[in-house]
VMD Tcl script that draws the C-alpha trace (Angstrom):
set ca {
  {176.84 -44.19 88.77}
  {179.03 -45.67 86.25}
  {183.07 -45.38 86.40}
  {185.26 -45.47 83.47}
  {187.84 -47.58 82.76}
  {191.30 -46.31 82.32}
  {193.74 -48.12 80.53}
  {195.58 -49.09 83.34}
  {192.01 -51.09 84.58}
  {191.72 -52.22 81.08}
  {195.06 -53.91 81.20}
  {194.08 -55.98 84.32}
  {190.49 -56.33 83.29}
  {192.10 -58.68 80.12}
  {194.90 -60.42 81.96}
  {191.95 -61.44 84.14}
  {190.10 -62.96 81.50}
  {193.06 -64.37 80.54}
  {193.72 -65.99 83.73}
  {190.66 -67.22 83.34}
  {191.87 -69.91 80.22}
  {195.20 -70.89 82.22}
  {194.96 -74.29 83.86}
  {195.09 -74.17 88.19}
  {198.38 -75.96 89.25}
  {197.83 -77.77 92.56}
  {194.47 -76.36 93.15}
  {196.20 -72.66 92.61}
  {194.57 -69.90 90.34}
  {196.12 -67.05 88.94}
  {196.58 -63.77 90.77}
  {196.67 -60.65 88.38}
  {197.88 -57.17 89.55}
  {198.63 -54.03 88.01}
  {202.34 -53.60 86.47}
  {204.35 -50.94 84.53}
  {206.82 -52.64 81.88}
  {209.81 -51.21 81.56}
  {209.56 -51.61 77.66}
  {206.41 -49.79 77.22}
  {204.21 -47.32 78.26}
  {201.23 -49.24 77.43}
  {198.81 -50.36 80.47}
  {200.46 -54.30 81.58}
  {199.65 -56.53 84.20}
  {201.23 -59.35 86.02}
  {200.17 -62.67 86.61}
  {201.82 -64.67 89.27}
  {200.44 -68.36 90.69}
  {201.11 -69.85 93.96}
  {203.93 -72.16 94.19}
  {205.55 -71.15 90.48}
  {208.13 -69.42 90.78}
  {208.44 -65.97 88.37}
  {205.70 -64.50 86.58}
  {204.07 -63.77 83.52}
  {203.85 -59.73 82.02}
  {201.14 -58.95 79.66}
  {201.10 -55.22 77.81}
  {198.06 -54.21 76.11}
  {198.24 -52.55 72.67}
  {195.32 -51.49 70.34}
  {196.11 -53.75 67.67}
  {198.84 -56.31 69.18}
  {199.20 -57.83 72.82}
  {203.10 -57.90 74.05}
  {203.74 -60.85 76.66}
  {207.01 -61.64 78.77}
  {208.07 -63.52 81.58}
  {210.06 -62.79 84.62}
  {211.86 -64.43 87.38}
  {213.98 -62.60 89.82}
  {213.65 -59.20 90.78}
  {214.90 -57.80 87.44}
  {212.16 -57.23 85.05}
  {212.18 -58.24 81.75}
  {213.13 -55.33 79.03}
  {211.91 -56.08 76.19}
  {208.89 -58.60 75.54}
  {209.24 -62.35 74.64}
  {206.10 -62.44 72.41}
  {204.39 -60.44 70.30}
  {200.99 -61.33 68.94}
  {198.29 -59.87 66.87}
  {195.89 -62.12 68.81}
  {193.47 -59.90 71.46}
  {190.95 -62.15 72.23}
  {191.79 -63.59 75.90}
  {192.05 -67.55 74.82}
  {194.31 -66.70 72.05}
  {196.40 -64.84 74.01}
  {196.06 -67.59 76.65}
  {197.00 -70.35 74.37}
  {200.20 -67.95 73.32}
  {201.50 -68.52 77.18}
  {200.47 -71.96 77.14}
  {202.55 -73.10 73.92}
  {205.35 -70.03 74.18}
  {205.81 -67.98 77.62}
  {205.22 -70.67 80.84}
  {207.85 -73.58 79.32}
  {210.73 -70.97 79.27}
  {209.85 -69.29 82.49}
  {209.50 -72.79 83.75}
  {213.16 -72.94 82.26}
  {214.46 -69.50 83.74}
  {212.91 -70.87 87.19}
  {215.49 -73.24 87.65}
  {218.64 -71.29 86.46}
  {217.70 -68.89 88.99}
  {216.99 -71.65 91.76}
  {220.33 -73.89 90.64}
  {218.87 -77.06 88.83}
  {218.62 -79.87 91.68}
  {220.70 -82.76 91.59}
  {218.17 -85.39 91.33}
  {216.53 -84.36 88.12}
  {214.15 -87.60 89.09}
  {211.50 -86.09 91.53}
  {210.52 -83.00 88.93}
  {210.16 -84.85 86.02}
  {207.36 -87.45 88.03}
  {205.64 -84.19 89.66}
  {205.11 -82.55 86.05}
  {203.96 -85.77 84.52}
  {201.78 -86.58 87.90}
  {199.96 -82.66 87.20}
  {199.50 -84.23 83.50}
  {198.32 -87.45 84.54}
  {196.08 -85.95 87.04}
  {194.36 -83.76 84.39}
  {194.10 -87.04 82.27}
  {192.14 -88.78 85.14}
  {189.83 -86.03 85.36}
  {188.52 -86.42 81.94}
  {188.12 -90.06 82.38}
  {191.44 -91.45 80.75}
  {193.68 -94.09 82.52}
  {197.54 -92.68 81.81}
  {200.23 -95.24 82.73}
  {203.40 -93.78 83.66}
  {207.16 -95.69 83.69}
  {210.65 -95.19 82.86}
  {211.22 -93.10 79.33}
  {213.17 -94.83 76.80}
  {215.90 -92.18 77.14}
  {218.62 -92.12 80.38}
  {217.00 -89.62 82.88}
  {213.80 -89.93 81.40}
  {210.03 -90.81 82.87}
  {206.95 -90.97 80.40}
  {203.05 -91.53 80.75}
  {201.08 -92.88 78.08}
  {197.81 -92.78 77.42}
  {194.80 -93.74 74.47}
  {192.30 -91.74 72.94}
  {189.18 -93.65 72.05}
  {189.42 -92.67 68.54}
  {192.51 -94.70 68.13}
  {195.43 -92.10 68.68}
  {198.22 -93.34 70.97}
  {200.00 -90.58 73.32}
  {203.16 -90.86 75.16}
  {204.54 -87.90 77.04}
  {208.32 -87.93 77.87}
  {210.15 -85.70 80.01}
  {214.07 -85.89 80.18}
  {216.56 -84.70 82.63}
  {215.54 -81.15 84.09}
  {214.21 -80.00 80.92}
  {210.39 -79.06 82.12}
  {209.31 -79.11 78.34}
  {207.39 -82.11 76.91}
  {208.00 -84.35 74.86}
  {205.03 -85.36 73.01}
  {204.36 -88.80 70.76}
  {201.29 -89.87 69.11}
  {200.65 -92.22 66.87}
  {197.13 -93.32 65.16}
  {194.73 -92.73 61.98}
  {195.90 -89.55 59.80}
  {192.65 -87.59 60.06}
  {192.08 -87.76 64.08}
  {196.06 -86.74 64.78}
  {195.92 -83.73 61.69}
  {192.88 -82.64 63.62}
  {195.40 -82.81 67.24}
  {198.35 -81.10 65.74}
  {196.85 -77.78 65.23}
  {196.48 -77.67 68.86}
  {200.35 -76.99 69.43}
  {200.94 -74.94 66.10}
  {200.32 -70.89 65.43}
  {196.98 -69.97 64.59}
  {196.25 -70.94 61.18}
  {197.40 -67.98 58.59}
  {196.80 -66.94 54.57}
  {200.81 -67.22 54.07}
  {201.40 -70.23 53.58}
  {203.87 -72.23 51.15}
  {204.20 -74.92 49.25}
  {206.60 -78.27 50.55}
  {208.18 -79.69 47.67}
  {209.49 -82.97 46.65}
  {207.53 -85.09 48.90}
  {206.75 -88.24 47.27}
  {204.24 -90.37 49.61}
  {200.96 -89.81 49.57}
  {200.41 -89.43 53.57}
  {203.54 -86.67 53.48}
  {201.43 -84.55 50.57}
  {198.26 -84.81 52.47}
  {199.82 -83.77 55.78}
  {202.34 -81.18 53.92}
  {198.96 -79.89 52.52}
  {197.35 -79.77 56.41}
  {199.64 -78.17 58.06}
  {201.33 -75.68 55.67}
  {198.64 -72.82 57.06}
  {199.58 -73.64 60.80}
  {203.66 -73.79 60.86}
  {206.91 -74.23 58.55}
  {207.09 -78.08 57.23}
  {209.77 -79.40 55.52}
  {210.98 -82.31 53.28}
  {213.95 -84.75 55.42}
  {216.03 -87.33 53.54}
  {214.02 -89.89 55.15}
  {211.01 -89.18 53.52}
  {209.42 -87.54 57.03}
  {208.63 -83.42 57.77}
  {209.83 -81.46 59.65}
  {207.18 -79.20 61.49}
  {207.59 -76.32 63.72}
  {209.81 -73.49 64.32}
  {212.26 -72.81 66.80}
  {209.31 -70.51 68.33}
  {207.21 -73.05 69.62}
  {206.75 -76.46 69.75}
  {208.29 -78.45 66.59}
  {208.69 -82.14 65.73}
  {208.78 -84.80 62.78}
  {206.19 -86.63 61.18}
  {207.54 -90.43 60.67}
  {207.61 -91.77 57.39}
  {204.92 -94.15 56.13}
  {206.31 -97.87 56.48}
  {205.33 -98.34 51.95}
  {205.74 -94.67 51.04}
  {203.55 -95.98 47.27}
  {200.59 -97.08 49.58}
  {197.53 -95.04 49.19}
  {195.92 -92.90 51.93}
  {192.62 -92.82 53.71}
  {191.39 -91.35 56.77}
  {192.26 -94.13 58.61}
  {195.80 -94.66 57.38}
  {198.37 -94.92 60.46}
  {200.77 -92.01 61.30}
  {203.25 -91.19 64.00}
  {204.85 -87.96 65.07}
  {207.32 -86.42 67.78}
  {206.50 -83.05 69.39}
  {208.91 -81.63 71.01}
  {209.03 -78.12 73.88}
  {205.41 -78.82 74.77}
  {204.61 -76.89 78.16}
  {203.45 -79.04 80.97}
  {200.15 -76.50 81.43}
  {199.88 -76.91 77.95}
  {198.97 -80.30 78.00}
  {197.00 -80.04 81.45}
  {194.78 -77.22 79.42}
  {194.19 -79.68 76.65}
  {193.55 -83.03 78.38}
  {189.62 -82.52 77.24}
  {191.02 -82.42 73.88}
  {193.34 -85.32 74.13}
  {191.23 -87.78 75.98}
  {187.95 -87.78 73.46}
}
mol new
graphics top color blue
foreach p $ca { graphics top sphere $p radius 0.5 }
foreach p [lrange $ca 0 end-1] q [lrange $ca 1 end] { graphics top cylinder $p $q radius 0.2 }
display resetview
């Protein structure tokens, strides 16, 4: 005999397909339980992972999906995120790029940041690196050009050059790359929003390589014209960066032409998730 689901099972039944998209840390899954939100009525669930502190809430809605995160007994009261994505992987990537940095973040308010901020930058980039190996790639990891800082770098084989820096306590990436136009355009969608009809224009860019990324990106995220003759991409919602200037801002632009760009508030998992993606 068959047995219906109620929403309440319908709420777990996603956040475990969910889970299901959300890299292991340490050789630890996700665990997902039932949960009542104090900001909604709507069926939630909780996902919690050995050995991270806090967890993440996810509230089902018929046309939207409400995530938060918590840490501490006091849950949260209103949600963090709000998506019209329902398909488990899209809500997945929304923790990856926007819930598990700042819970990472609230984690070590609520534990007092550590003295030596030395030892949890090199575990984070050590999960990274890790993730890099298994996909074949040889990371190298050193001291990050920045006081308090470690980095690991690593190559793609199509000729895109990563290096991902962590400084001080912050537990957010981040994220250079640097290599032909058309292979890191086809990266940076990776970190971005889901690709959307309102878009608009960025005006007063003169180079050639700022028009064709301006062009690229303007369905994905905000980008705007600097002094410098660079973009700035991203919101203050997720991650965000610049695109470098080209060194002869008259030169013309192929596929192959070089580029460079800075992410910055890339989540850790994040990058562990995408090290298929960033080791081709």
């Amino acid at each position: 005999m068959s047995t219906a689901i109620t929403p309440e099972h319908a709420g777990v039944a996603l956040a475990r397909r969910v889970a299901e998209h959300l890299p292991h840390r340490d050789g630890h899954g996700w665990t997902v339980t039932a949960h009542t939100a104090w900001w909604t009525t709507r069926p939630a669930a909780r996902l919690t992972q050995t050995g991270r502190t806090g967890a993440v809430i996810v509230a089902l809605h018929t046309w939207r999906t409400e995530l938060a995160f918590q840490v501490g007994d006091e849950g949260p009261y209103a949600p963090d995120v709000v998506s019209d994505r329902l398909s488990p992987k899209s809500i997945a990537r929304e923790i990856l790029r926007l819930v598990l940095p700042r819970l990472d973040d609230a984690a070590l308010e609520h534990h007092h940041r550590p003295t030596d901020s030395a030892p949890l930058r090199q575990g984070h980039l050590s999960r990274i690196a890790d993730a890099l190996r298994a996909q074949g790639a040889g990371p190298t990891s050193g001291p990050g050009a920045l006081r308090n800082s470690d980095a690991l770098s690593w190559d793609k084989g199509s000729g895109v050059r990563y290096r991902a820096t962590l400084v001080g306590m912050n537990p957010a990436v981040d994220l250079a790359m640097s290599g032909p136009v058309a292979t890191v355009e086809a990266i940076l969608p990776l970190f971005l929003d889901e690709a959307s009809l309102d878009t608009r224009r960025t005006k007063g860019v003169t180079s050639a390589l700022g028009r064709r990324l301006a062009a690229h990106l303007a369905p994905y995220t905000t980008v705007d014209r600097l002094d410098d003759g660079g973009l700035s991409i991203g919101t203050a919602r997720g991650p965000f960066g610049y695109v470098a200037p080209p060194a002869d801002p008259g030169a013309p632009v192929d596929d192959d032409s070089e580029v460079t760009v800075e992410l910055h508030g890339v989540g850790v998992d994040h990058l562990t998730a995408l090290a298929p993606l960033l080791t081709r």
